[in-house]
C-alpha positions as CSV (number, residue, x, y, z in Angstrom):
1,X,-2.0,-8.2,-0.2
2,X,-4.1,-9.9,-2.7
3,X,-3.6,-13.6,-4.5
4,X,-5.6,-15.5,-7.2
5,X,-8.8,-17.3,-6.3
6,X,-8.2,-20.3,-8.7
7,X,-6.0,-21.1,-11.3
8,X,-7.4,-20.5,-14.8
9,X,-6.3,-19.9,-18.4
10,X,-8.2,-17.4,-20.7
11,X,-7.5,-17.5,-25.1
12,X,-7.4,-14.4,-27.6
13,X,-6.6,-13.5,-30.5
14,X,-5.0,-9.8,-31.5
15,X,-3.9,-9.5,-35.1
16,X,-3.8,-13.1,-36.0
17,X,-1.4,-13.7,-33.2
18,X,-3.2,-16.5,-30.4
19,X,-2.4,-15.0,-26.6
20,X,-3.0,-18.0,-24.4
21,X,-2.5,-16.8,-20.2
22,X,-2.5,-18.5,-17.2
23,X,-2.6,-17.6,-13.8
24,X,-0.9,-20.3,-11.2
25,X,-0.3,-19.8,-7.3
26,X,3.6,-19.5,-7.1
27,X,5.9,-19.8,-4.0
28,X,9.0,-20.2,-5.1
29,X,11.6,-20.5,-7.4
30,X,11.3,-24.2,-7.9
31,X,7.5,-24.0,-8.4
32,X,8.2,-21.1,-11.2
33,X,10.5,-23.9,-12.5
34,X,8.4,-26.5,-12.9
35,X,5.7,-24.6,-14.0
36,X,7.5,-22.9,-16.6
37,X,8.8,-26.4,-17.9
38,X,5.3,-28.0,-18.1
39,X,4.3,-24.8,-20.1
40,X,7.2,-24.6,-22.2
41,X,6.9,-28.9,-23.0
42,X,2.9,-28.1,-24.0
43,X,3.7,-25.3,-25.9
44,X,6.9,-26.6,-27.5
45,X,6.0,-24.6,-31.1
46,X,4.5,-21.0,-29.1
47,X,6.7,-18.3,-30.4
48,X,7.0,-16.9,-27.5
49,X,6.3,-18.0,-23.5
50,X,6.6,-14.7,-21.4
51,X,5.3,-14.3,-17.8
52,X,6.0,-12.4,-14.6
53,X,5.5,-13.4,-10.7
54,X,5.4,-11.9,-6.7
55,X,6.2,-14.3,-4.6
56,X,7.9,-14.2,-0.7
57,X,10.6,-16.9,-0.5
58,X,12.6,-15.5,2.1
59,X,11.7,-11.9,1.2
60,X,10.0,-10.5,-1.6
61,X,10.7,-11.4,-4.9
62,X,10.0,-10.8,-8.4
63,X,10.7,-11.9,-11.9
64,X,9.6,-11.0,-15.3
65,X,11.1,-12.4,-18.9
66,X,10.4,-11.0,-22.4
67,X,11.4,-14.5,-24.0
68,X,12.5,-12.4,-27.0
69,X,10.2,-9.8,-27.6
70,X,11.2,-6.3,-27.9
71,X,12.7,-5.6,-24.4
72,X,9.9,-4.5,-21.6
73,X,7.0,-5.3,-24.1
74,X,6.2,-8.5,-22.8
75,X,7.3,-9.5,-19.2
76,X,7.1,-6.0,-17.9
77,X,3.6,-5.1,-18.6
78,X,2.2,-8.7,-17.4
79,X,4.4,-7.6,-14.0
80,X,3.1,-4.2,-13.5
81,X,-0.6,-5.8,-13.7
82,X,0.2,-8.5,-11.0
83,X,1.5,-5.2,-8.9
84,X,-1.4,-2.9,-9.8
85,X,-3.7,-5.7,-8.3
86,X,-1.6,-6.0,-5.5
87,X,-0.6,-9.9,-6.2
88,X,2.1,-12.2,-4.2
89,X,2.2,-15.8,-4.5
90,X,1.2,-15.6,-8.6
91,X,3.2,-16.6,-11.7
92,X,1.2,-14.9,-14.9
93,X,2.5,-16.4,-18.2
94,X,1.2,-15.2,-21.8
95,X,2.2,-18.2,-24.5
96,X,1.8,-16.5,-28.0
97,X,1.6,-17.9,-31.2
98,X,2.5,-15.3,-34.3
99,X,0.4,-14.7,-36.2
100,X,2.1,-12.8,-39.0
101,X,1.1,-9.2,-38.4
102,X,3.6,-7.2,-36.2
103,X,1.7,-4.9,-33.6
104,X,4.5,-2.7,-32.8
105,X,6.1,-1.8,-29.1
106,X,2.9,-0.1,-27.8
107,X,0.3,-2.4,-28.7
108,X,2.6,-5.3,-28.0
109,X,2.8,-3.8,-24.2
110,X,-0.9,-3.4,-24.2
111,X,-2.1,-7.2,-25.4
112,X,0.4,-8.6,-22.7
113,X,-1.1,-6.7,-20.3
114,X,-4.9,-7.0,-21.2
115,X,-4.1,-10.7,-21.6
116,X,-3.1,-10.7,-17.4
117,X,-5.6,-8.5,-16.8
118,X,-7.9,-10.9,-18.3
119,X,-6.5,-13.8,-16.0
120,X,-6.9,-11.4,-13.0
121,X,-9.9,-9.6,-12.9
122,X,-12.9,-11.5,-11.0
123,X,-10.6,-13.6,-9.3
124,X,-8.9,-12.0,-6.7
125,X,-8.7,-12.7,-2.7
126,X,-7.1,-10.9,0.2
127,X,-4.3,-12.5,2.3
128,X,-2.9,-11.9,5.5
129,X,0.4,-13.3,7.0
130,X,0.5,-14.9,10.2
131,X,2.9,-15.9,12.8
132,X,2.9,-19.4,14.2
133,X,2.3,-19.7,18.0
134,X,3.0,-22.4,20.6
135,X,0.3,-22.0,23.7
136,X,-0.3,-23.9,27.4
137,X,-3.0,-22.3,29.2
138,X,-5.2,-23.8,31.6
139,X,-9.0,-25.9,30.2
140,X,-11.3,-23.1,31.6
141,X,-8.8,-20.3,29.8
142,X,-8.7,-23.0,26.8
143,X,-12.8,-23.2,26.8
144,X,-12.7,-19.2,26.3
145,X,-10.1,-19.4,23.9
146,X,-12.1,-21.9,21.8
147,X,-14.8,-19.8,21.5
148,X,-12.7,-16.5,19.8
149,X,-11.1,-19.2,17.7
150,X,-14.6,-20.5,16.2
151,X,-15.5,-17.0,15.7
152,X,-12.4,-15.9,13.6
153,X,-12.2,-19.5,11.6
154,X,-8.9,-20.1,13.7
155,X,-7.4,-23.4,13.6
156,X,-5.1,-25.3,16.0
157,X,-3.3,-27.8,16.0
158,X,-0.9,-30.7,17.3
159,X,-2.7,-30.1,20.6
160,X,-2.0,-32.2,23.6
161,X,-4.2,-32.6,27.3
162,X,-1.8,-33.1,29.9
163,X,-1.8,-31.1,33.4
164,X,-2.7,-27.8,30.7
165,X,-4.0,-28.0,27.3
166,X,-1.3,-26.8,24.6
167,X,-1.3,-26.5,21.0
168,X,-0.1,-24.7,17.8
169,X,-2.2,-22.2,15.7
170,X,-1.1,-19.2,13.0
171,X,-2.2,-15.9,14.6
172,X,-2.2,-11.8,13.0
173,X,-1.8,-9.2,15.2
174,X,-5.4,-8.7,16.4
175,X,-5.6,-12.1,17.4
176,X,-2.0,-12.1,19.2
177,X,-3.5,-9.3,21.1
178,X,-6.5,-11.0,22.3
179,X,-4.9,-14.1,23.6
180,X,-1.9,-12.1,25.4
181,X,-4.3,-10.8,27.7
182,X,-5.5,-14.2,28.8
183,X,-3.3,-15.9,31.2
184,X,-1.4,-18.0,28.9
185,X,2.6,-19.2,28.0
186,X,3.0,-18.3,24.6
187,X,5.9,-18.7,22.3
188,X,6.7,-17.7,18.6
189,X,7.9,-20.6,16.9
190,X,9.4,-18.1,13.8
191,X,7.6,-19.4,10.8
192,X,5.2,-17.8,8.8
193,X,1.9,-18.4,6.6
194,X,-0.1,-16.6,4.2
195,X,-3.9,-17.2,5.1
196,X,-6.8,-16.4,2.6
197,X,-9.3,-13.7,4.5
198,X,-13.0,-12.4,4.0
């Protein structure tokens, strides 16, 4: 899966018509919320504010709206870009001010979805998911372990030195299979992050 590298706006102009998209990293329901609000309060005289997102709240979900274009010629075509460049955690929203000059269902479709694609190309980053892990192993075992965590830009943390060293850290699978051959106690704690790779 792939998310946005930084949130950014771009500005065009098809037929008279001003397309102004942005591009905002979006987890849930209440951030698509407020985000929508903010846009919709600075752009309180657009014609129209349409915008699709991926994001996993619980599973995944997504949501498009045509905000009164001509069904599937707005919302639709900004959501089957965020999906063609395999997007999660993004809310793409196209404000656009009329211009006068109607461009019909097709070429409506089409400036919605050059307007995301504009927003999306060049700035794009693979994620990965990873499970959160509570570990105790012994210091030499821990002194190994440091060293395959510097190499893969692992971080742990809330770690504690007692009779063993233990701490938390987000692992993938690769790295889950690494540290279960050490001699370690390991537990899954059951939450889950998206981390930025490459």
């Amino acid at each position: 899966m792939n998310t946005i590298i930084q949130e950014k706006s771009s500005k065009t102009i098809i037929e008279k018509s001003k397309f102004i998209t942005y591009v905002f990293k979006c987890e849930s329901m209440e951030n698509q919320i407020d985000i929508l609000k903010r846009l919709r309060k600075e752009h309180s005289s657009a014609t129209h504010i349409c915008y699709a997102s991926i994001f996993d709240d619980n599973g995944l979900k997504y949501y498009f709206d045509d905000d009164g274009e001509p069904s599937s010629t707005a919302g639709l075509p900004i959501l089957q870009t965020l999906r063609e460049f395999h997007i999660l955690n993004v809310i793409c929203v196209v404000v656009r001010y009329f211009g006068g000059i109607k461009l019909g269902a097709n070429n409506l479709g089409r400036a919605y979805k050059d307007c995301a694609y504009s927003c999306l190309e060049n700035n794009i980053c693979t994620i990965e998911s990873r499970n959160l892990y509570k570990i105790e192993c012994t210091y030499p075992i821990f002194n190994q372990l440091k060293l395959f965590f510097y190499k893969n830009s692992l971080k742990y943390e809330k770690i504690s030195f007692d009779k063993n060293v233990c701490f938390e850290i987000y692992l993938n699978e690769l790295h889950l299979s690494f540290i279960k051959k050490r001699n370690v106690n390991l537990l899954e704690l059951n939450k889950s992050r998206y981390f930025i790779i490459g």
